[in-house]
N, C-alpha and C positions, 0 to 999 in steps of 0.2 A: 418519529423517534419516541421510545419509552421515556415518560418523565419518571420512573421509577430510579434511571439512574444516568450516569454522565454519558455525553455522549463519545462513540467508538469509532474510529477510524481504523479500517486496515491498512494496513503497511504491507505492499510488496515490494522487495528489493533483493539485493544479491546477499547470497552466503559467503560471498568472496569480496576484494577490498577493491579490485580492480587498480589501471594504471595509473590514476589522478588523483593527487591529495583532497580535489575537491568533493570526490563521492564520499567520502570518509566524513567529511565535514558537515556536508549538506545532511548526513544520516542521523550527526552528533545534534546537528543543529535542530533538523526537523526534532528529534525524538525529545528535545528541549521545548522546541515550542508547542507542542500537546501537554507535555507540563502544564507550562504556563498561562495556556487558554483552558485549563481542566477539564482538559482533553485524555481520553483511555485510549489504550492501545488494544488491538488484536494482530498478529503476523504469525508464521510459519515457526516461529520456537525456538530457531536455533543460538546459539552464542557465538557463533562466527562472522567474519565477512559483517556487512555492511547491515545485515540481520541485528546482529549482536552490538552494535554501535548505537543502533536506533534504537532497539529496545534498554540499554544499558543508560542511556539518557533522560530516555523518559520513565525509568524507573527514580533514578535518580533526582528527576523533577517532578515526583508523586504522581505517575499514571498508574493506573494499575492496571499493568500488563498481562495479555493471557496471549500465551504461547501454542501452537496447534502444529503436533509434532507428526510424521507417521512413525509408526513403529518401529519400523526399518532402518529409519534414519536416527533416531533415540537409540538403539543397538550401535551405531558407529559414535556413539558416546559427542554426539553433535548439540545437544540440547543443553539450551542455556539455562542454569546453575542456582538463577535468584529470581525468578520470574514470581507474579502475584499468583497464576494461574496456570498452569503446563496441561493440557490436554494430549493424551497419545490416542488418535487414532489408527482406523487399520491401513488408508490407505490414501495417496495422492487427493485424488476423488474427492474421498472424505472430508479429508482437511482444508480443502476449497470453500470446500459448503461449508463448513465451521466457519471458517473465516469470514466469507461471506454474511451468512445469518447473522453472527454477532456483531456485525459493526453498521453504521446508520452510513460510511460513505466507504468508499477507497481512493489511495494515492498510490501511485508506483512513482518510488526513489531509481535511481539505477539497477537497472538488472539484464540478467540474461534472458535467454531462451524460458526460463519457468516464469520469470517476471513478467514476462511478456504473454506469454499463455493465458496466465490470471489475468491480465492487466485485458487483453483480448475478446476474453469469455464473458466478464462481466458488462464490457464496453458493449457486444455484441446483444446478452440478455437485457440491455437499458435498450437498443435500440428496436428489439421486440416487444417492449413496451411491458418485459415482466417482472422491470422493479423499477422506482424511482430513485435510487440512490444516486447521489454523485458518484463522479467515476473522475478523480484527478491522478494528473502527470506533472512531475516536478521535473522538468528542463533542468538537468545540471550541467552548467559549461557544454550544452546543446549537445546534450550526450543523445536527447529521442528528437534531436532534428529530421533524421533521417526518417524515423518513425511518422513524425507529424505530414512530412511531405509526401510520405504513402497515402497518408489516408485523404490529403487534400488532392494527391492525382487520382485516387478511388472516384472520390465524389465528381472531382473534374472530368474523369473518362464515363462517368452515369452507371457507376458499379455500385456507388454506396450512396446512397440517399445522402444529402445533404445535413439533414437532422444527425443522422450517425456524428459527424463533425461538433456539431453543437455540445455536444454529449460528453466528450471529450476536454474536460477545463483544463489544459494545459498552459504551467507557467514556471517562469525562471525562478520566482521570487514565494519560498515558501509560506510566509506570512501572507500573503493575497488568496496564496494558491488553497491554504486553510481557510479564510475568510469567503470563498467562494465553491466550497464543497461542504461547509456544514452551514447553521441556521444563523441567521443576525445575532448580535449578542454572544455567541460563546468562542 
């Protein structure tokens, strides 16, 4: 990680609020505690959904948030408002690798189908050994239980190496979950 500046976590989660008061919370809460450990943000940009909760917190708790929009979706007037940094790029694609590049780890909060793609693809390039960043998952009210039990019957039927699991820090409890995807001390 660059000691030029704070360290960055990306954030993927839903643009949407979902059924449970809890994802709302857990978003408000994580985007609080990157605050408070002086912690910077990088995520998808938008001001919606559970996007716009996270980032809205840890703006509020002095991150300095950069937002990583595509074009496309900045057109449906989706992008969040007060952000430190709004980047538009051209495309999905694009904005992965932004995201990815700028930040020293990732977490996925609750999310859908695109949460899950990111959350996926990076899991997958740690397990090819072509980056070392952490790769966390925030269990809320065991919303990626289902998730976790895939990849433990992957590795159990001899589909996924075992390492691939390791890889994977998943936890209910955001503060650990932070204390085990970035460096001692911060």
């Amino acid at each position: 990680m660059p000691t030029s500046r704070r360290p960055r976590v990306a954030v993927y989660c839903a643009s949407r609020l979902g059924d449970r008061p809890a994802y709302a919370d857990a978003a408000s809460d994580f985007g609080a505690l990157l605050g408070r450990r002086g912690v910077d943000m990088v995520f998808g940009g938008a001001g919606i959904g559970l996007m716009g909760l996270v980032a809205d917190a840890a703006l509020e708790h002095g991150c300095h948030v950069l937002g990583v929009l595509p074009d496309h979706l900045a057109d449906r007037e989706i992008a969040h408002d007060r952000l430190s940094e709004l980047r538009l790029v051209a495309d999905m694609t694009v904005r992965k690798r932004v995201m990815f590049d700028e930040a020293d780890a990732v977490v996925a909060l609750p999310g859908g189908v695109g949460t899950l793609e990111e959350l996926v693809e990076v899991l997958s390039w740690a397990s090819l050994g072509l980056h070392p960043k952490p790769v966390g998952l925030l269990n809320v009210a065991g919303y990626y239980d289902h998730l976790i039990a895939f990849v433990d019957e992957s590795v159990a039927r001899g589909l996924t190496k075992p390492s691939v699991r390791d890889l994977l820090l998943d936890d209910d409890d955001p503060e650990r979950l932070l204390g085990r995807v970035l460096p001692a001390g911060v």
